[in-house]
C-alpha positions as CSV (number, residue, x, y, z in Angstrom):
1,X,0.0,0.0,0.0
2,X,1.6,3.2,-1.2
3,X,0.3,7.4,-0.7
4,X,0.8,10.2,-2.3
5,X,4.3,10.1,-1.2
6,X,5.4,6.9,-2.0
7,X,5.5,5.8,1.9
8,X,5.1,2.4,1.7
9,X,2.6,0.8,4.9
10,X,1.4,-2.5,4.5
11,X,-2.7,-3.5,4.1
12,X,-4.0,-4.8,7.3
13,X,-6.5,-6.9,5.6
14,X,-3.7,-8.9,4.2
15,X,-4.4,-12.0,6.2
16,X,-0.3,-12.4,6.7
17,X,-0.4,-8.5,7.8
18,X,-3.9,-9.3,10.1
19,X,-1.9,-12.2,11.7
20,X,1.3,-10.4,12.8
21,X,-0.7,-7.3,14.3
22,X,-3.0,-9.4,16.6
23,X,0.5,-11.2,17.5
24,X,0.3,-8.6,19.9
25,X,-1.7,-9.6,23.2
26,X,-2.3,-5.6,23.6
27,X,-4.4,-5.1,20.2
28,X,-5.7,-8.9,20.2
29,X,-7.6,-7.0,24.0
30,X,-8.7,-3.6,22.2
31,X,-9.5,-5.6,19.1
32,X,-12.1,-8.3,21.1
33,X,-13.0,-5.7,23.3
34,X,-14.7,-3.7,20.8
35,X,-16.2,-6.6,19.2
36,X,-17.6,-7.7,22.4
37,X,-18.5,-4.1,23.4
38,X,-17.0,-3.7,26.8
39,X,-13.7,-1.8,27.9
40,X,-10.6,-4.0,27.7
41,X,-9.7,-3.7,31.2
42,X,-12.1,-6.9,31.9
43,X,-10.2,-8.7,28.7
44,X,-7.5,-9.7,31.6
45,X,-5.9,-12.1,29.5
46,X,-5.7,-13.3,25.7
47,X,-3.8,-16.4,24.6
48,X,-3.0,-17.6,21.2
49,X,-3.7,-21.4,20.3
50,X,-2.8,-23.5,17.5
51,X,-4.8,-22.4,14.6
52,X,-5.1,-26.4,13.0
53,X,-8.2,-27.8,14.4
54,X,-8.1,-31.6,16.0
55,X,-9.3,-34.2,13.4
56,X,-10.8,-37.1,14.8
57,X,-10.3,-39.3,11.5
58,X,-8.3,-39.6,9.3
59,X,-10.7,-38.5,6.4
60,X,-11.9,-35.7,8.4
61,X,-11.3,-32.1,6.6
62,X,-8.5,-29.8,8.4
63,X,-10.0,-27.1,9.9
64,X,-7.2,-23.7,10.2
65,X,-8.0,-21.1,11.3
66,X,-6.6,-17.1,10.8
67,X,-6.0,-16.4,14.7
68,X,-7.4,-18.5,17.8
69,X,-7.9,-16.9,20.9
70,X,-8.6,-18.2,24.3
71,X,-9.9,-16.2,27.3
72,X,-9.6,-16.1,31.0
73,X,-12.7,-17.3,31.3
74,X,-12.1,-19.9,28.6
75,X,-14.1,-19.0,25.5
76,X,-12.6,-19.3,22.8
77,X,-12.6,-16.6,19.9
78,X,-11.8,-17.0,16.0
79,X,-10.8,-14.4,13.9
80,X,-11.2,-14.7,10.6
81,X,-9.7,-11.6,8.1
82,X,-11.2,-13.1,4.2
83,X,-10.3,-10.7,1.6
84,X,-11.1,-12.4,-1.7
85,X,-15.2,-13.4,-2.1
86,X,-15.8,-17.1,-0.5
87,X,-19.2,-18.5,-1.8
88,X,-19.5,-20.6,0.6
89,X,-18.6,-17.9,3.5
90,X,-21.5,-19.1,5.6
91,X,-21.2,-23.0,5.9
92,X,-17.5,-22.5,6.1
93,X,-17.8,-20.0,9.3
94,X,-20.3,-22.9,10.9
95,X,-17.9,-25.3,10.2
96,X,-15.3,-23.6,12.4
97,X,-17.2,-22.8,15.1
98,X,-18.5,-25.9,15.2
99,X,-15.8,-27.7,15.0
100,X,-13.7,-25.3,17.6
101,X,-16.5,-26.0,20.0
102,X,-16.4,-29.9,19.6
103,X,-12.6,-29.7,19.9
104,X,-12.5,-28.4,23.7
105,X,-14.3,-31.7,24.9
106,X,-12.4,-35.0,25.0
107,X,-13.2,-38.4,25.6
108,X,-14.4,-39.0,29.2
109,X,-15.3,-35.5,29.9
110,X,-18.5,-34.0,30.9
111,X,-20.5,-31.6,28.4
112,X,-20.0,-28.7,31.1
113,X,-16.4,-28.6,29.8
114,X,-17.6,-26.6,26.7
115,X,-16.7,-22.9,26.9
116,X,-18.3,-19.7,24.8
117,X,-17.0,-20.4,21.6
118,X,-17.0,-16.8,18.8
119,X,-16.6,-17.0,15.0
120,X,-15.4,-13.3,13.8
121,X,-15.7,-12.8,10.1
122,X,-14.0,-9.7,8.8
123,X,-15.0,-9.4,5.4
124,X,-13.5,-7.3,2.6
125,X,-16.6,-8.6,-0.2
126,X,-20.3,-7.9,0.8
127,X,-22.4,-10.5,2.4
128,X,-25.8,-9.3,3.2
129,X,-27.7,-6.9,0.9
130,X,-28.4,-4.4,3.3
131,X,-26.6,-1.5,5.4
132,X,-25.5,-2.9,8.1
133,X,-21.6,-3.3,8.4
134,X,-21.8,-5.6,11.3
135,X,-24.0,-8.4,12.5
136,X,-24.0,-10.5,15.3
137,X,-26.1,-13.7,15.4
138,X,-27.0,-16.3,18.3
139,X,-29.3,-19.2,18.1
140,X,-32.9,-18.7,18.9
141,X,-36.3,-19.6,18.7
142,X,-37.9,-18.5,15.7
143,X,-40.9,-16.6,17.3
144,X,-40.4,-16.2,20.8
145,X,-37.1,-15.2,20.6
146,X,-35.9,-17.7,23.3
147,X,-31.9,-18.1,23.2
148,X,-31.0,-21.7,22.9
149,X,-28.0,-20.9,24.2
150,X,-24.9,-18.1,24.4
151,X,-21.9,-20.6,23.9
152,X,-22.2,-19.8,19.9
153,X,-21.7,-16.5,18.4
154,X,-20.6,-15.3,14.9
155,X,-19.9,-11.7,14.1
156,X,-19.9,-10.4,10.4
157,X,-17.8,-7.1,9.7
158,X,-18.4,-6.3,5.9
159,X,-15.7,-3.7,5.2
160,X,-16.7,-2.5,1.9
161,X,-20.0,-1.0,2.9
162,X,-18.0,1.7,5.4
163,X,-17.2,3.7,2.1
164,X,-20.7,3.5,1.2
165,X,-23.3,4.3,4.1
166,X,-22.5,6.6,7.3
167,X,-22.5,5.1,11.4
168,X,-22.8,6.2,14.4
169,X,-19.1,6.4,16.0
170,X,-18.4,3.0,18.2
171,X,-14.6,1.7,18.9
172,X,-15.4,-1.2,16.5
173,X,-16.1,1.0,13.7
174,X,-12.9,2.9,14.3
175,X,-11.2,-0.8,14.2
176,X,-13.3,-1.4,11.4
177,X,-12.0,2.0,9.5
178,X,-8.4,1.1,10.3
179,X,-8.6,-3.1,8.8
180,X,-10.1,-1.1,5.6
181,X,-7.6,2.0,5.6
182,X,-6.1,2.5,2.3
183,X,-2.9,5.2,3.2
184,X,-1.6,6.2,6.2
185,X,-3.7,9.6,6.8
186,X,-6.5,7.3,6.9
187,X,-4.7,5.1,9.5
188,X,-3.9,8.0,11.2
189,X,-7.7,9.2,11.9
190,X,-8.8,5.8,13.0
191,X,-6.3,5.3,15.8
192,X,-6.3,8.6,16.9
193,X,-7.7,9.1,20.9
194,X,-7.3,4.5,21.6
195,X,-3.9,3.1,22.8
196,X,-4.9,-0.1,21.7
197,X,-5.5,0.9,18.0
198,X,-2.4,3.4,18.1
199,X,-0.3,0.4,19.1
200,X,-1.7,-1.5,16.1
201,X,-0.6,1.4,13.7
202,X,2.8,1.2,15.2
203,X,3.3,-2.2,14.7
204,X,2.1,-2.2,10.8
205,X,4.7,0.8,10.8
206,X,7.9,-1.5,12.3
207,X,5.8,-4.5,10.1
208,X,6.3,-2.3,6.5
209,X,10.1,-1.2,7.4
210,X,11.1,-5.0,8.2
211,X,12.5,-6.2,4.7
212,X,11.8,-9.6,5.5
213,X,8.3,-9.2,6.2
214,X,7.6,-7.3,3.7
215,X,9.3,-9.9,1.6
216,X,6.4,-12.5,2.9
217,X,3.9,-10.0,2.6
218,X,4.5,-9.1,-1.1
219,X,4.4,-13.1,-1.9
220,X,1.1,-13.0,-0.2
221,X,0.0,-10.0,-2.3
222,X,1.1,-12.0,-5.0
223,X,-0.5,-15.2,-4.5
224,X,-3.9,-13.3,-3.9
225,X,-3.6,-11.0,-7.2
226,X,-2.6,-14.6,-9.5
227,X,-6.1,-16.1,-8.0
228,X,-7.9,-13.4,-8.8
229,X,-6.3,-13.2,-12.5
230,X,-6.7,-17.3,-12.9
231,X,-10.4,-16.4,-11.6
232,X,-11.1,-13.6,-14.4
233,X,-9.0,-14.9,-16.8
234,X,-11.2,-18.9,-17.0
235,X,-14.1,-16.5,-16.5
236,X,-13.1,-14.5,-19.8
237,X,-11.9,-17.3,-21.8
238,X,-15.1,-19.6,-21.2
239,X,-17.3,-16.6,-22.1
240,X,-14.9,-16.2,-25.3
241,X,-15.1,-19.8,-26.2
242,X,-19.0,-19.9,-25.8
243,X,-19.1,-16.7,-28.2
244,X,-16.8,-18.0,-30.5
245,X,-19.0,-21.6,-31.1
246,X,-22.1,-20.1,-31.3
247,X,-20.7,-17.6,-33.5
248,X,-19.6,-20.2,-36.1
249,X,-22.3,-22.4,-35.6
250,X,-24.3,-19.3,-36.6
251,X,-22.4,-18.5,-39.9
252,X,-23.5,-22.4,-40.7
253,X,-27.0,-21.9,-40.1
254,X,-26.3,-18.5,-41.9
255,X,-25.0,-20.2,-44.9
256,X,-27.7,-22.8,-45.5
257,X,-30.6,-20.3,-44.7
258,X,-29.7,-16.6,-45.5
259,X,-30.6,-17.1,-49.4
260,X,-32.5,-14.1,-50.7
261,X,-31.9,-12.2,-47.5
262,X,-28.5,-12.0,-48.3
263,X,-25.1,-13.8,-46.7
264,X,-24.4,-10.8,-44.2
265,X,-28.2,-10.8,-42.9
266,X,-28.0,-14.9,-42.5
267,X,-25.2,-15.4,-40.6
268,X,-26.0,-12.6,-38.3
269,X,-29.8,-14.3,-38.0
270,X,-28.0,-17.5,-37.7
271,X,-25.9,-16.6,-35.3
272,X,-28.4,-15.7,-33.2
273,X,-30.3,-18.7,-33.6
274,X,-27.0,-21.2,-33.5
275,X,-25.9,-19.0,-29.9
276,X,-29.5,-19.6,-28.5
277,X,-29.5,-23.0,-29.4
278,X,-26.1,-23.4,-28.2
279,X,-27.3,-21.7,-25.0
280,X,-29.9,-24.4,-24.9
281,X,-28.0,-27.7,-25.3
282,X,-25.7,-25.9,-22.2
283,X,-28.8,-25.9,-20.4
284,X,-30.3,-29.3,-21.4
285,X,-27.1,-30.6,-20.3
286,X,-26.8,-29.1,-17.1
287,X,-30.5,-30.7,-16.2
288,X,-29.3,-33.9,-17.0
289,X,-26.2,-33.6,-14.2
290,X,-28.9,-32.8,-12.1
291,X,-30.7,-35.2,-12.4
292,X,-27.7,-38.2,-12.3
293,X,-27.0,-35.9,-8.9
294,X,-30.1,-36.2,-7.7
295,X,-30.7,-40.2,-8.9
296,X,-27.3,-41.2,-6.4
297,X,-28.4,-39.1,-3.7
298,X,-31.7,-40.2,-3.1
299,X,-30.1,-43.8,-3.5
300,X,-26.8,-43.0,-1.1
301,X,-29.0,-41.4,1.8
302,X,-32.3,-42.6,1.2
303,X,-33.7,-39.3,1.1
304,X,-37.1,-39.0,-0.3
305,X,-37.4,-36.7,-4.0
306,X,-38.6,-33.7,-2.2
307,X,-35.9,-33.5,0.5
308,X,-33.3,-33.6,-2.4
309,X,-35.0,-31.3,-4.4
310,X,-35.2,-28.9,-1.7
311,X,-31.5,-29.6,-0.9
312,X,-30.1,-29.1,-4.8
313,X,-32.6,-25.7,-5.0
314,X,-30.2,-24.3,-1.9
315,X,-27.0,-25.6,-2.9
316,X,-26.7,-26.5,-6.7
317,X,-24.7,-23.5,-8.1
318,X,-24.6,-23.9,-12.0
């Protein structure tokens, strides 16, 4: 990240950048505080933990996570910086929480060994279409509004809306304002008046002049900007390829039925014609993988056609 006068600082929502500030026991406190809304005084003590989740088999899938806290009190907190768009956001954020909460217990112990577990998703892609930047969700019952229980949280911060909509001042916007910061004036505005945030700025500063982090950190940048290029690049070329078939299946259809009307008018009719039909056949064969989908589940889980249905309505992305 560069200003207008060349000074180089670092992106905090570079997950490599996110993971060396909350290194720091002092921002990791200001940082949850604010989450959790109360003053970091009563944060006495945060701990880092291995961020690889236990597997209980062998086939299981690894679970890692961004940065794992523990607290005094023994909840557990994972914090989660996602710049690049995740479809999947949602069951992926349940599958770590679930799976960090199922990880305290261990075999003999007594279900009153499970702590508070948090999920905290700071998002640089938008997840909810409305204004709200941050959203914080329990389980309840649907129409009395009973809590189940408070030992699962998850907490959405969806960075890209603070450029768009205005908020009442809180400390996590100001931590919110500082993750999405793009120069150092910026920076400078959102620590300004918290020790916890200053100390954050600080530490990106010493973070951007250390040559061998900034090493790491430009690989990262790296690695994020090829995914994103291999990403709009298959996009681009499957979207040329389909134009250029049904293009040439047009002139065909163009050739054999443009007669009278002339060569230039039948190829542009039939290419219009051979792209829609093109567009079909894509279509008719997408239905058909449905359908082998939906033939070997129903016969795997014994799932009746509806329930499957319902299931490939939610999930099938084509």
């Amino acid at each position: 990240m560069k200003n207008n006068d060349n000074t180089f600082i670092m992106s905090p929502k570079v997950d490599f950048c996110f993971k060396e500030l909350l290194a720091d026991e002092d921002v990791r406190r200001g940082f949850v505080a604010a989450v959790l809304d109360i003053k970091p005084d009563r944060i006495k003590r945060t701990e880092l933990l291995p961020t690889y989740l236990r597997k209980q088999h062998k086939k299981d899938k690894l679970g890692i996570l961004d940065v794992r806290v523990v607290l005094e009190d023994g909840s557990q907190i994972d914090i989660e910086m996602q710049v690049i768009a995740y479809d999947y956001w949602v069951e992926r954020s349940l599958f770590y929480l679930c799976k960090m909460f199922a990880d305290q217990i261990h075999e003999g112990e007594d279900y009153h060994e499970l702590k508070k577990c948090i999920h905290i998703g700071i998002l640089n892609f938008t997840l909810f279409d409305d204004r709200e930047y941050y959203s914080r969700f329990h389980i309840w019952e649907d129409k009395r509004k009973i809590l189940y229980t408070d030992k699962m949280e998850i907490h959405v911060l969806e960075l890209p809306k603070l450029k768009k909509y205005q908020y009442s001042e809180t400390e996590l916007l100001r931590w919110a304002r500082f993750f999405n910061a793009e120069s150092r004036e910026e920076m400078k505005m959102a620590v300004q008046g918290d020790e916890y945030r200053e100390k954050a700025y600080n530490r990106l500063v010493n973070l951007s002049a250390d040559e061998e982090k900034r090493l790491e950190y430009e690989e990262r940048q790296k690695a994020i900007r090829d995914y994103n290029h291999m990403i709009n690049s298959g996009w681009r070329m499957g979207h040329a390829k389909g134009f250029a078939e049904g293009r040439e299946e047009g002139r065909e259809k163009g050739r054999e039925e443009g007669r009278e009307e002339g060569r230039e008018e039948g190829i542009a009719e039939g290419w219009r014609e051979g792209g829609i039909q093109a567009y079909i056949e894509a279509l008719q064969e997408i239905e058909m993988m449905k359908e082998e989908v939906q033939d070997k589940v129903t016969q795997k889980f014994r799932l009746s056609t509806e329930e499957v249905l319902r299931y490939m309505d939610k999930y099938w992305k084509e």
